[in-house]
PDBQT receptor file of N, H, CA, C and O in Angstrom, charges set to zero:
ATOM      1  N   UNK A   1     112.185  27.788 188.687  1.00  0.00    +0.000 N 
ATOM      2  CA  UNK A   1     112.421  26.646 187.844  1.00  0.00    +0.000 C 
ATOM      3  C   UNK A   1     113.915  26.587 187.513  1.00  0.00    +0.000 C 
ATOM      4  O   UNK A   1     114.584  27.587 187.250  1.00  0.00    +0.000 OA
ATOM      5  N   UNK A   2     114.318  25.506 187.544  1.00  0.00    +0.000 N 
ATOM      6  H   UNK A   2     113.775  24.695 187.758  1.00  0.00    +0.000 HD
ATOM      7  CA  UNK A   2     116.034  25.707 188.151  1.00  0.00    +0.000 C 
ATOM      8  C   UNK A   2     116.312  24.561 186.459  1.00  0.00    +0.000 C 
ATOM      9  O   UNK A   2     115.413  23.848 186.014  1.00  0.00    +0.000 OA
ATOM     10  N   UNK A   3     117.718  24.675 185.814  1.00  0.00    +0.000 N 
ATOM     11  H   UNK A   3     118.448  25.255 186.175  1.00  0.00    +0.000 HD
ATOM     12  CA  UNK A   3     117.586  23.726 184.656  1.00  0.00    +0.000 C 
ATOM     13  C   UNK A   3     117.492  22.755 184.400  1.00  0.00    +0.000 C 
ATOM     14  O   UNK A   3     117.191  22.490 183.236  1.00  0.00    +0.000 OA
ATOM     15  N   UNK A   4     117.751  21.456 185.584  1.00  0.00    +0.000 N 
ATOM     16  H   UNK A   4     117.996  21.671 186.530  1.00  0.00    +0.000 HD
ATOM     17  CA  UNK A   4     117.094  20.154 185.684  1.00  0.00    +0.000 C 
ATOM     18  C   UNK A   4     115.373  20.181 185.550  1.00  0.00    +0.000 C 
ATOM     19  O   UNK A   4     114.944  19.053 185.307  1.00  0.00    +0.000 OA
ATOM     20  N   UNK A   5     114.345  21.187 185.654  1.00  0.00    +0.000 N 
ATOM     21  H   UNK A   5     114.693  22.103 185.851  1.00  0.00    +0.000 HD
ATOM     22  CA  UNK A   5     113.238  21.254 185.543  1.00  0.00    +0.000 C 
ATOM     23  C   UNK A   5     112.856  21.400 183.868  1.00  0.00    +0.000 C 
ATOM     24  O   UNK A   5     112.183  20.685 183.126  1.00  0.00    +0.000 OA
ATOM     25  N   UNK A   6     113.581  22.617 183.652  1.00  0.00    +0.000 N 
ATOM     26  H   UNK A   6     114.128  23.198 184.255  1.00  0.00    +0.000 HD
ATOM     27  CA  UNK A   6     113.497  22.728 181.804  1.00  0.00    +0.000 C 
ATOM     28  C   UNK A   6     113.608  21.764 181.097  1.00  0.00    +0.000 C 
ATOM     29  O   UNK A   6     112.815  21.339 180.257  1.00  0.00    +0.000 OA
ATOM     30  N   UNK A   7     115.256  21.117 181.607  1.00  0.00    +0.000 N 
ATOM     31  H   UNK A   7     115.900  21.463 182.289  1.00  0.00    +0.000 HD
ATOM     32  CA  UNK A   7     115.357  20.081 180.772  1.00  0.00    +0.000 C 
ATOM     33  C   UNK A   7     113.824  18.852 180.502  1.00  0.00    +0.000 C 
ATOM     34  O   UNK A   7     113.280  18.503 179.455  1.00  0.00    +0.000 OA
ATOM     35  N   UNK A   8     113.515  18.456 182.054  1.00  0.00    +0.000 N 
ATOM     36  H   UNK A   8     113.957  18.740 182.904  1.00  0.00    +0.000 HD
ATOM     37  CA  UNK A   8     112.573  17.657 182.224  1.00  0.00    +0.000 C 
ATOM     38  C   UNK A   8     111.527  18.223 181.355  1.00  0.00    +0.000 C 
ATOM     39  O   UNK A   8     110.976  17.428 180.594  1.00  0.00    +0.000 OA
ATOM     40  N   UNK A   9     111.196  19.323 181.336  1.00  0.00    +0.000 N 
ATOM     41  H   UNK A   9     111.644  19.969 181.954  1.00  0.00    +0.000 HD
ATOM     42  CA  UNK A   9     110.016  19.784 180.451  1.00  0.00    +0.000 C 
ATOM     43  C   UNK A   9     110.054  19.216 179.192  1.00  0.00    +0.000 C 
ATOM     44  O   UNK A   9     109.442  18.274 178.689  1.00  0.00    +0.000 OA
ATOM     45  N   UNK A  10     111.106  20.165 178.685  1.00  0.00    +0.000 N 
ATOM     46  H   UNK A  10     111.604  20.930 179.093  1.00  0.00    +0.000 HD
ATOM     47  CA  UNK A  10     111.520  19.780 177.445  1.00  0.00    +0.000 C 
ATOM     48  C   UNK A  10     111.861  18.088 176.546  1.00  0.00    +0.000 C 
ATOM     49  O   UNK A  10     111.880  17.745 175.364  1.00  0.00    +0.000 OA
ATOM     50  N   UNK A  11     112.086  17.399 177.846  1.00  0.00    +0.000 N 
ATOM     51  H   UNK A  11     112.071  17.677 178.806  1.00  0.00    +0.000 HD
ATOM     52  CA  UNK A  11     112.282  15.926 177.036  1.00  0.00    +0.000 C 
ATOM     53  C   UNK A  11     110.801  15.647 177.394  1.00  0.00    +0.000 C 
ATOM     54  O   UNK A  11     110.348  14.913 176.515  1.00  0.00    +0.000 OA
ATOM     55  N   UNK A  12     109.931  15.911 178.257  1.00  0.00    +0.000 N 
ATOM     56  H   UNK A  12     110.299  16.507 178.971  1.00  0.00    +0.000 HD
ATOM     57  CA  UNK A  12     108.229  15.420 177.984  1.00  0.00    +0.000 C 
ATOM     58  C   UNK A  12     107.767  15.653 176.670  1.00  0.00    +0.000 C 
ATOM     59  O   UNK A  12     107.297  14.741 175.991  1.00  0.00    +0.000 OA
ATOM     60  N   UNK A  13     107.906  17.223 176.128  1.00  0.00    +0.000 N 
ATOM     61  H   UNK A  13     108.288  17.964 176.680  1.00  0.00    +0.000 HD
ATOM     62  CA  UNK A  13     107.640  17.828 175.298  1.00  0.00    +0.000 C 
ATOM     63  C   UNK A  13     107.662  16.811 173.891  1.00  0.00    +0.000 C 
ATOM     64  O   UNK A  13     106.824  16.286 173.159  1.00  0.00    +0.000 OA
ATOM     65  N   UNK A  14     109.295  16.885 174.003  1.00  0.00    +0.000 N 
ATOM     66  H   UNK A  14     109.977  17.311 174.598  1.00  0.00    +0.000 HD
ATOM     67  CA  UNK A  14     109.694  16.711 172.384  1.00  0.00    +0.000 C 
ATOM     68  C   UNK A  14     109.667  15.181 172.623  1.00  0.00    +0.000 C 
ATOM     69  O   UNK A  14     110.395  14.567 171.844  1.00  0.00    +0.000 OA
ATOM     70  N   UNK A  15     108.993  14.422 173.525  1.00  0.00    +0.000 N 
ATOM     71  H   UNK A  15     108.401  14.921 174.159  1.00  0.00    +0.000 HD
ATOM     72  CA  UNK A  15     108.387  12.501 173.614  1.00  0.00    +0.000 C 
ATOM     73  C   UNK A  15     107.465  13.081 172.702  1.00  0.00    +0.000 C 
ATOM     74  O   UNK A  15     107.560  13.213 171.482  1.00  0.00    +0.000 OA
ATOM     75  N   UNK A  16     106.606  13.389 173.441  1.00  0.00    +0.000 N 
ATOM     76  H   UNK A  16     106.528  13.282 174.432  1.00  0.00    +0.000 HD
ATOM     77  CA  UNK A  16     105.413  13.901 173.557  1.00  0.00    +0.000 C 
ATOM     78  C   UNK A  16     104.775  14.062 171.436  1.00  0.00    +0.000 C 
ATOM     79  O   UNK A  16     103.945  13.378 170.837  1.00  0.00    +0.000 OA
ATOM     80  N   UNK A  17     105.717  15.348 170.890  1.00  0.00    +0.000 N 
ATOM     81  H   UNK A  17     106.391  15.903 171.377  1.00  0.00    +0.000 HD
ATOM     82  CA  UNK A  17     105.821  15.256 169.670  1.00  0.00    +0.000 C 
ATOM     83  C   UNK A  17     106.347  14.407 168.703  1.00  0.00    +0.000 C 
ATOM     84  O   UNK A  17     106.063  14.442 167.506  1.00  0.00    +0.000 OA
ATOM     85  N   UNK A  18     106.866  13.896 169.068  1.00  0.00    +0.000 N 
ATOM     86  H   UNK A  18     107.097  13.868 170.041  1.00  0.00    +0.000 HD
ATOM     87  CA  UNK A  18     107.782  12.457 168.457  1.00  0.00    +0.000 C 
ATOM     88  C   UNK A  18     106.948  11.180 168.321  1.00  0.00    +0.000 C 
ATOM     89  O   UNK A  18     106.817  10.575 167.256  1.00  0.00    +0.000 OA
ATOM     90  N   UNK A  19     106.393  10.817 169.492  1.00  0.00    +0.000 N 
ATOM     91  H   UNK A  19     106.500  11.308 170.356  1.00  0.00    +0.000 HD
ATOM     92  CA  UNK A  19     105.381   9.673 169.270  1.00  0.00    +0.000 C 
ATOM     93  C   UNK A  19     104.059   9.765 168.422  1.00  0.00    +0.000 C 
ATOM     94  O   UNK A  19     103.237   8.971 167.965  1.00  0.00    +0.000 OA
ATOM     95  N   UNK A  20     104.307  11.445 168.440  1.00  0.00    +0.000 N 
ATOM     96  H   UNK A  20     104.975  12.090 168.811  1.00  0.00    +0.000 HD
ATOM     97  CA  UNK A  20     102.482  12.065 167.925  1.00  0.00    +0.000 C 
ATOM     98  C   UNK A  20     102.659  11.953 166.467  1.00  0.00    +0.000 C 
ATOM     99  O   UNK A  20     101.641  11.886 165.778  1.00  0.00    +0.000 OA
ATOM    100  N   UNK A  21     104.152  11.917 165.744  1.00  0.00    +0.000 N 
ATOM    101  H   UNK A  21     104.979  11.971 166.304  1.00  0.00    +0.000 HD
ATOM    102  CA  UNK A  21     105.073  12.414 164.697  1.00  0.00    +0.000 C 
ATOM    103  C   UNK A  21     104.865  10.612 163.738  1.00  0.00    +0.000 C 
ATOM    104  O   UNK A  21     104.410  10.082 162.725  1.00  0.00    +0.000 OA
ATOM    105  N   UNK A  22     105.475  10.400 164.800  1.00  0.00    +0.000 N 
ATOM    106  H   UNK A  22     105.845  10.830 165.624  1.00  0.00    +0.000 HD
ATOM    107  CA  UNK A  22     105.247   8.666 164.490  1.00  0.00    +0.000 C 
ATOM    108  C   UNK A  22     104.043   8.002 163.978  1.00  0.00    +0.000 C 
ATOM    109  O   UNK A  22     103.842   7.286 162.998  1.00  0.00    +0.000 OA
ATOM    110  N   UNK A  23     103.084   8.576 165.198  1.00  0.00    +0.000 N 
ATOM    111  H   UNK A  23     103.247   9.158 165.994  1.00  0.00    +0.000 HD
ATOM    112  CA  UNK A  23     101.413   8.074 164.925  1.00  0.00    +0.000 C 
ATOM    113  C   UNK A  23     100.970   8.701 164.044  1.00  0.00    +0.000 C 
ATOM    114  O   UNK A  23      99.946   8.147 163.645  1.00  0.00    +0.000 OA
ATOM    115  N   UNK A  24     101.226   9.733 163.413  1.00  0.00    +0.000 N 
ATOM    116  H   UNK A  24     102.058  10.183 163.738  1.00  0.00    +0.000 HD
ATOM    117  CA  UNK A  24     100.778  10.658 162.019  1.00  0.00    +0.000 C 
ATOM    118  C   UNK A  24     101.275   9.649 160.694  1.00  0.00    +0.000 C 
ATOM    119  O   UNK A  24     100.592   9.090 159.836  1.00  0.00    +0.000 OA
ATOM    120  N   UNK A  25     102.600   9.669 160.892  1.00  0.00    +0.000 N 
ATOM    121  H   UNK A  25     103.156  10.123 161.589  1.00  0.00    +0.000 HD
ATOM    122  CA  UNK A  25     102.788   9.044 160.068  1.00  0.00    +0.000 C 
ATOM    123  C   UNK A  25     102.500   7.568 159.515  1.00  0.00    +0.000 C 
ATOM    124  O   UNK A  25     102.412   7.201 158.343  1.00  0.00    +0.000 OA
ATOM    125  N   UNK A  26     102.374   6.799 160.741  1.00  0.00    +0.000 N 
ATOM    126  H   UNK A  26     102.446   7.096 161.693  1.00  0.00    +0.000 HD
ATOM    127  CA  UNK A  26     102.011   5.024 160.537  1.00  0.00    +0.000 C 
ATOM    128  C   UNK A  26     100.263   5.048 160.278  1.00  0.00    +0.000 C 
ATOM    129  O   UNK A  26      99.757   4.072 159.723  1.00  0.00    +0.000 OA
ATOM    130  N   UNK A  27      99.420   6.176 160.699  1.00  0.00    +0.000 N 
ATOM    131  H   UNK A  27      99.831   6.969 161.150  1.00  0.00    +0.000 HD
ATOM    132  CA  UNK A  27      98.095   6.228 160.493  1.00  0.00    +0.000 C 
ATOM    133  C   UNK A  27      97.419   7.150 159.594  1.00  0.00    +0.000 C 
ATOM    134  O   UNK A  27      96.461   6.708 158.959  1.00  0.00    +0.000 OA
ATOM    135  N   UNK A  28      97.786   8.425 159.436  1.00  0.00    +0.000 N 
ATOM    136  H   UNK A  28      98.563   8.783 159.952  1.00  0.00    +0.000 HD
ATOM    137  CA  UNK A  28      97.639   9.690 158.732  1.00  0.00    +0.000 C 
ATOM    138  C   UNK A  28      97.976   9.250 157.387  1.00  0.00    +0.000 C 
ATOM    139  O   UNK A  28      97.126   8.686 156.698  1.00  0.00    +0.000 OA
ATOM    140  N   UNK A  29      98.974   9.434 157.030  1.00  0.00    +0.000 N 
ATOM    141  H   UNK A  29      99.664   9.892 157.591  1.00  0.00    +0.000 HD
ATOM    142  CA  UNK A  29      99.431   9.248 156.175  1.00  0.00    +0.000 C 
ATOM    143  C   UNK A  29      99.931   7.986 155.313  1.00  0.00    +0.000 C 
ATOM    144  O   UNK A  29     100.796   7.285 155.837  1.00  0.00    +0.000 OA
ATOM    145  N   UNK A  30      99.412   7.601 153.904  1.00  0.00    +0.000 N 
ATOM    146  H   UNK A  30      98.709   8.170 153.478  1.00  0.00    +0.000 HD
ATOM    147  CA  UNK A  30      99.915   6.041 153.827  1.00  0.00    +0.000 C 
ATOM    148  C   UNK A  30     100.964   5.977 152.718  1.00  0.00    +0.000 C 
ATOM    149  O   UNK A  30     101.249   5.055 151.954  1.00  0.00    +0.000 OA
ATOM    150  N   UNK A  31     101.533   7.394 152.858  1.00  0.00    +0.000 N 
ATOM    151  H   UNK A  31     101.301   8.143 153.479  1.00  0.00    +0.000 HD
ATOM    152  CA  UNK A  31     102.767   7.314 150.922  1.00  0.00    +0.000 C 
ATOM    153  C   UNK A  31     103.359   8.380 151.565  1.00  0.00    +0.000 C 
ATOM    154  O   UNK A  31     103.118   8.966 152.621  1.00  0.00    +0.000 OA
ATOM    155  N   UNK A  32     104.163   8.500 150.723  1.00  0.00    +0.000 N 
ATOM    156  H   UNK A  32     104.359   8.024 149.865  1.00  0.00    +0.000 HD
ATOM    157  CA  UNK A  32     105.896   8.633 151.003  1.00  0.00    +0.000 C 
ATOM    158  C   UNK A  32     106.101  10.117 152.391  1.00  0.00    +0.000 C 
ATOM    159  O   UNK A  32     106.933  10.399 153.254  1.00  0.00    +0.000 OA
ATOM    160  N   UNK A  33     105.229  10.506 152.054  1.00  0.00    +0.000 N 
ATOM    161  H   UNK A  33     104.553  10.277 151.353  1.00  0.00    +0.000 HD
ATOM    162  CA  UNK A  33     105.198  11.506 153.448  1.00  0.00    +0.000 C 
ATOM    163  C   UNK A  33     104.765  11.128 154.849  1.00  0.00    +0.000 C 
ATOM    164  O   UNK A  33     104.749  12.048 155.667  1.00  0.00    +0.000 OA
ATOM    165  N   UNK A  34     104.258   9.387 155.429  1.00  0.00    +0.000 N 
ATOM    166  H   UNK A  34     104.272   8.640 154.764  1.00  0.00    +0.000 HD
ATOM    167  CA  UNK A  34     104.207   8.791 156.112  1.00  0.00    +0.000 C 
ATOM    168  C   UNK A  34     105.508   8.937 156.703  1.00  0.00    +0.000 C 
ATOM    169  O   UNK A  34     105.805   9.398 157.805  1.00  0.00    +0.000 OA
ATOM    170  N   UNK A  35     106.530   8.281 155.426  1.00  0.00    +0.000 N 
ATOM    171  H   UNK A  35     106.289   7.906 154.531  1.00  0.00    +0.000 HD
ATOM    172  CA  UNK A  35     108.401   7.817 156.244  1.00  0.00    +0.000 C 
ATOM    173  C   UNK A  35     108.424   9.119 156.409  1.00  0.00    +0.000 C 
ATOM    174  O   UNK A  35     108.175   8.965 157.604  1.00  0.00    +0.000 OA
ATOM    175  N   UNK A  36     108.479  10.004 156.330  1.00  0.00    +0.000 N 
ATOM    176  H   UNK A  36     108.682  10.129 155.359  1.00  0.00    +0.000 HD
ATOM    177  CA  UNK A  36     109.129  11.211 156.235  1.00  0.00    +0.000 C 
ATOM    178  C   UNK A  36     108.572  11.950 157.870  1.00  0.00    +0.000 C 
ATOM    179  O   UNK A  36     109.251  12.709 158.562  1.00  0.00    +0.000 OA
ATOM    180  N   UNK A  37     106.897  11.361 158.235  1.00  0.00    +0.000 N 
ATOM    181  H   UNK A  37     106.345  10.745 157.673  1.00  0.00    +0.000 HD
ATOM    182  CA  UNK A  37     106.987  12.138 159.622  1.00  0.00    +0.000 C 
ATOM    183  C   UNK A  37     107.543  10.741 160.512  1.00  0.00    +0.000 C 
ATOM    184  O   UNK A  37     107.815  10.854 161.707  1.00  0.00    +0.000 OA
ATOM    185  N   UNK A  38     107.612  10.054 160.132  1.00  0.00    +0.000 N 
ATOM    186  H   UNK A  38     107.391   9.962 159.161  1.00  0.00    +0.000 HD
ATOM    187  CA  UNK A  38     107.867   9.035 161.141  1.00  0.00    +0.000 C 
ATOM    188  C   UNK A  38     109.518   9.030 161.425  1.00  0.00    +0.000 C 
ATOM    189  O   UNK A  38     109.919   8.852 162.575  1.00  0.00    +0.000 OA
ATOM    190  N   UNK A  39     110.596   9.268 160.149  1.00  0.00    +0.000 N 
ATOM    191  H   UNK A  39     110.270   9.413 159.215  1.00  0.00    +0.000 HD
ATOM    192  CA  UNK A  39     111.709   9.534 160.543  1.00  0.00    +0.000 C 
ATOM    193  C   UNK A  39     112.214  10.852 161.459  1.00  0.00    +0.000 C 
ATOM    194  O   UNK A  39     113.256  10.914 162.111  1.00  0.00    +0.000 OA
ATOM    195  N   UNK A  40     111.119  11.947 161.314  1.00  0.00    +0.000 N 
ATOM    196  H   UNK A  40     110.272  11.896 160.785  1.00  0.00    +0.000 HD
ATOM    197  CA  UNK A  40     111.429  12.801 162.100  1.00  0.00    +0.000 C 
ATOM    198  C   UNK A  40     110.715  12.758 163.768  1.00  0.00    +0.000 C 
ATOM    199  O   UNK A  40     111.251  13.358 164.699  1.00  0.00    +0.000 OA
ATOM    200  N   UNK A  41     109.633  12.070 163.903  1.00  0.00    +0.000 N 
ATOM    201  H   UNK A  41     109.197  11.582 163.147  1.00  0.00    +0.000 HD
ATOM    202  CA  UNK A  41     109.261  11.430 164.972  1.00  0.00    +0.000 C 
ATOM    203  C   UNK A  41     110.337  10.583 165.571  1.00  0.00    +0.000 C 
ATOM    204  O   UNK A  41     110.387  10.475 166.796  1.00  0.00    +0.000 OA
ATOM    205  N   UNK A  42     111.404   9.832 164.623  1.00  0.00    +0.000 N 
ATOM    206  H   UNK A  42     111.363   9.920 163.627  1.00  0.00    +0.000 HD
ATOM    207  CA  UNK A  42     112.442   8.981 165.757  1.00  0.00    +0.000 C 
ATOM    208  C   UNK A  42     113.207  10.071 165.660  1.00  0.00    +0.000 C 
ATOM    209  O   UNK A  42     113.717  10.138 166.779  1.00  0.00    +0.000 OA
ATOM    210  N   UNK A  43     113.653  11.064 164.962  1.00  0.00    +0.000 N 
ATOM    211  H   UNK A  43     113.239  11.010 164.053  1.00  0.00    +0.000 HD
ATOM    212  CA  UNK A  43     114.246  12.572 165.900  1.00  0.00    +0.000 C 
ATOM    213  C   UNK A  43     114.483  12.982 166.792  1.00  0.00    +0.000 C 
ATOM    214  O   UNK A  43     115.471  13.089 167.519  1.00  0.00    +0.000 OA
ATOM    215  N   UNK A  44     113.095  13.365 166.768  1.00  0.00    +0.000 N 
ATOM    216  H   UNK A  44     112.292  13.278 166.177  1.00  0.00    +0.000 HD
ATOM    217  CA  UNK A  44     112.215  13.807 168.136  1.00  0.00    +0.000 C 
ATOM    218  C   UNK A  44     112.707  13.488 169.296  1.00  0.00    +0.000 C 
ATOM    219  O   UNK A  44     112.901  14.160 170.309  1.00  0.00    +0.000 OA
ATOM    220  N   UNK A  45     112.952  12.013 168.960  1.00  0.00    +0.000 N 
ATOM    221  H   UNK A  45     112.793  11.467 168.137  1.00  0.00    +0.000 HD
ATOM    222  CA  UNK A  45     112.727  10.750 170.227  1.00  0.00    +0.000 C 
ATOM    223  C   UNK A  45     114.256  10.432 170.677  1.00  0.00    +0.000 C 
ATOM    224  O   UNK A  45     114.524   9.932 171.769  1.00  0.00    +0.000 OA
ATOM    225  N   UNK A  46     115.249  10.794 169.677  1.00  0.00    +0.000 N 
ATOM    226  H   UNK A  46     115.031  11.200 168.790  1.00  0.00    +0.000 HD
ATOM    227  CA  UNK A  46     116.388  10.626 169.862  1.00  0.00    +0.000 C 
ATOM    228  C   UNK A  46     117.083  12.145 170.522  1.00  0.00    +0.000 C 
ATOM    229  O   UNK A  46     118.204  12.154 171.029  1.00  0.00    +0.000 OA
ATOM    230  N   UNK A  47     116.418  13.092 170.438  1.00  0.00    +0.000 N 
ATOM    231  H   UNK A  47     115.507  13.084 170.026  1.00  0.00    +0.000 HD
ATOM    232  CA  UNK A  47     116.519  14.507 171.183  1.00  0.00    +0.000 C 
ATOM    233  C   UNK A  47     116.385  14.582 172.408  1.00  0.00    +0.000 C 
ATOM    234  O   UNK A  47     117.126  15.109 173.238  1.00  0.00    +0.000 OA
ATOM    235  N   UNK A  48     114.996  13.808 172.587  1.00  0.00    +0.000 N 
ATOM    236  H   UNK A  48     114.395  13.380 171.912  1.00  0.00    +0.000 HD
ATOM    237  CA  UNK A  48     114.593  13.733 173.798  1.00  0.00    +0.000 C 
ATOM    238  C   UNK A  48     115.654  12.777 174.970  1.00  0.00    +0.000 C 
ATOM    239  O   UNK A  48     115.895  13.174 176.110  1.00  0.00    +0.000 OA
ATOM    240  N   UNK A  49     116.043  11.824 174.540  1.00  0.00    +0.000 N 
ATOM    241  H   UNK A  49     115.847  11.502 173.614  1.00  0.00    +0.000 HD
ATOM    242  CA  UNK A  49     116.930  10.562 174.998  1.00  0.00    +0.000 C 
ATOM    243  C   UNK A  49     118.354  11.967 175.223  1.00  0.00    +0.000 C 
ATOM    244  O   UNK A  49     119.004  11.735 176.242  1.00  0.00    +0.000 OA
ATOM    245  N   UNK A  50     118.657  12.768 174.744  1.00  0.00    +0.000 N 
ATOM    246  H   UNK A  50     118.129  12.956 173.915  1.00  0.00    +0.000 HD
ATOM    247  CA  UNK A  50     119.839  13.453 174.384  1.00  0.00    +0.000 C 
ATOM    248  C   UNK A  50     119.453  14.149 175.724  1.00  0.00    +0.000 C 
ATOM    249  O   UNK A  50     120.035  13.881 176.775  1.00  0.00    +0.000 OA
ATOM    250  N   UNK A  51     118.317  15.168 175.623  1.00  0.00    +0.000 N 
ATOM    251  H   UNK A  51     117.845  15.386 174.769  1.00  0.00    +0.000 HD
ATOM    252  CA  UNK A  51     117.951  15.894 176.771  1.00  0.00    +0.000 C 
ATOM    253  C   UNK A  51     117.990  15.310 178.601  1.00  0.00    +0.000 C 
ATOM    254  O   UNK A  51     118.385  15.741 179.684  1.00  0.00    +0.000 OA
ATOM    255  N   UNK A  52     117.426  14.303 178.144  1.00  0.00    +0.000 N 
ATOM    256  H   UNK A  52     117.105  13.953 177.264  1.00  0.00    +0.000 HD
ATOM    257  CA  UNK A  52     117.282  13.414 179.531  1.00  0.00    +0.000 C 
ATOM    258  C   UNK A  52     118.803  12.983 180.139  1.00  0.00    +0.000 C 
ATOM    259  O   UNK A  52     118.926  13.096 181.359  1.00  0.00    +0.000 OA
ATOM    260  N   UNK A  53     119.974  12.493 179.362  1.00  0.00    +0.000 N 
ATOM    261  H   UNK A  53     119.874  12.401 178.371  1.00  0.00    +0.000 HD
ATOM    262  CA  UNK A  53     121.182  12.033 179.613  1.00  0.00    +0.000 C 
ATOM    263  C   UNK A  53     121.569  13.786 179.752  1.00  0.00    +0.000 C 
ATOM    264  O   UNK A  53     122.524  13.543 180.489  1.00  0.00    +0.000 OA
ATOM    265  N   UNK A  54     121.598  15.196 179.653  1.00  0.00    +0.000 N 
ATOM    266  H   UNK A  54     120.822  15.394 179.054  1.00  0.00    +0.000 HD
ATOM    267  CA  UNK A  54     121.849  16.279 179.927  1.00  0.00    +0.000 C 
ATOM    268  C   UNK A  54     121.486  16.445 181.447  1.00  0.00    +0.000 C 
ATOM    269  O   UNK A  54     122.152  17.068 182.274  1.00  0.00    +0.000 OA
ATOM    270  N   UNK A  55     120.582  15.929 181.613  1.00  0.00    +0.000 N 
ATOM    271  H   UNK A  55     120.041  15.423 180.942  1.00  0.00    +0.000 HD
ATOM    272  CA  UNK A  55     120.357  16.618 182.911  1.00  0.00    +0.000 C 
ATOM    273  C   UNK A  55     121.176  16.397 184.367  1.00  0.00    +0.000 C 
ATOM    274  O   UNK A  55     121.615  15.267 184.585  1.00  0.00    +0.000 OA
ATOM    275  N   UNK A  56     121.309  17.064 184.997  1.00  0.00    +0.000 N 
ATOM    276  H   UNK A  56     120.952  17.981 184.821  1.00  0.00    +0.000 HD
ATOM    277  CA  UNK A  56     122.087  16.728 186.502  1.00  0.00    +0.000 C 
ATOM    278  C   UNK A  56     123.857  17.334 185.866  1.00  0.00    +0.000 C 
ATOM    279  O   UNK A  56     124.850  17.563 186.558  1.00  0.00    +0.000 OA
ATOM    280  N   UNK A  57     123.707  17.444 184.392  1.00  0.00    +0.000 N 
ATOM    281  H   UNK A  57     122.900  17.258 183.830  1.00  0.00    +0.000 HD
ATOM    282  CA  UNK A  57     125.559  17.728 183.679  1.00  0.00    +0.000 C 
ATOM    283  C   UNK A  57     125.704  18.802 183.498  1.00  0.00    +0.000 C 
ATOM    284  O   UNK A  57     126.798  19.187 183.910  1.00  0.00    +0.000 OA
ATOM    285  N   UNK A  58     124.855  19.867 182.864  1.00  0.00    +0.000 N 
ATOM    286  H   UNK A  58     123.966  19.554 182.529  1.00  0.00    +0.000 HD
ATOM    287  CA  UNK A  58     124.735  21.138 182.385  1.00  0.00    +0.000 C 
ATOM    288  C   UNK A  58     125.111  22.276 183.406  1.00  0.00    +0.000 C 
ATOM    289  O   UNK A  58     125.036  23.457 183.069  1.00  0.00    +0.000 OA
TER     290      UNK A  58
C-alpha cells in the first residue's frame, strides 16, 4: 500500500464520518448539540477535501 492508497483510504474514511456527523446531528439530535455535530461533520468534510488535494504531492 504505497501513500496515494492511505491517503485514498483516509479521505473515504473521514467522508464517510462527516456525513454520518452531519446526519446525527440534523436527525439525532434537535438542540444545541445538533450544531455542534454538524459543525464538526463539515470538519470532517473539509479534511477530507484537504486529504484528496494531498494526494499525487506528498
Amino acid at each position: 500500500m504505497n501513500k496515494n492508497t492511505v491517503l485514498s483510504w483516509a479521505t473515504f474514511i473521514m467522508i464517510f464520518v462527516g456525513v454520518a456527523l452531519i446526519l446525527m446531528g440534523a436527525y439525532r439530535y434537535n438542540d444545541v448539540a445538533g450544531w455542534g455535530f454538524a459543525s464538526v461533520g463539515i470538519g470532517f468534510l473539509a479534511n477530507a477535501w484537504v486529504f484528496n488535494a494531498l494526494k499525487g504531492r506528498v
